[in-house]
N, C-alpha and C positions, 0 to 999 in steps of 0.2 A: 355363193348365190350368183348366180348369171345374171350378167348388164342384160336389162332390156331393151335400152332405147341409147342406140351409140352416140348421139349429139343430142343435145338440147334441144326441145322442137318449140318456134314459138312465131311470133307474127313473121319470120322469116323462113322458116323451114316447117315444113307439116311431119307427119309421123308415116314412116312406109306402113304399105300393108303390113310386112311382116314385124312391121312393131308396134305394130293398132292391134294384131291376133294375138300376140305376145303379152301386151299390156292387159286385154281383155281376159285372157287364158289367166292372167294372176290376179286380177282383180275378183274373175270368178271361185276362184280356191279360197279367199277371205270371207270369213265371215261378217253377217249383216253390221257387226258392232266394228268390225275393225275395218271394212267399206267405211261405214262413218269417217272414224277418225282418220283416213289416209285421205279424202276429200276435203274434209273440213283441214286437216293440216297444210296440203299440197295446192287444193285449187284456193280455198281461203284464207292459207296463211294463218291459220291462228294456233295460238301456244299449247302446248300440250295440258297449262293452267284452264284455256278456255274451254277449248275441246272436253277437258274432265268437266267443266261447271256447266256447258250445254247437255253433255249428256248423261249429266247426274253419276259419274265417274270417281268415287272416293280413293278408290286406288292411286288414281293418274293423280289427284292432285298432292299425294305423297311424297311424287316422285321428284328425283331435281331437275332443274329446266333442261338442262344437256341430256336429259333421258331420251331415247327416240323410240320408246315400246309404247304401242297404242292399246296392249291388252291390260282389259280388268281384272 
């Protein structure tokens, strides 16, 4: 899988173009369910436990915490 975005972007560094089209380019390929869970994990931090119990997710709360698959 190809790096999107080579450094970190954050109150110090912004995102180039080319990694704002990039990032947009694969967030459009995800589906509405796995958008969810890549928002709710990445911009809000929360556990793969949470994410299963906001979005009514039986599978995910199966799974063990070190899991990193957002699909149901």
């Amino acid at each position: 899988m190809e790096q999107l975005i080579s450094k970190p972007a954050g109150p110090d560094r912004e995102l180039t173009e080319d990694e704002r089209f990039k990032l947009n380019d694969a967030m459009c390929n995800l589906s509405e369910q796995e958008r969810q869970c890549f928002v709710l994990h990445v911009a809000f931090r929360f556990s793969m436990r949470q994410i299963a119990e906001e979005l009514d997710l039986t599978s995910l709360r199966k799974k063990s915490p070190t899991s990193k698959s957002c699909e149901a």
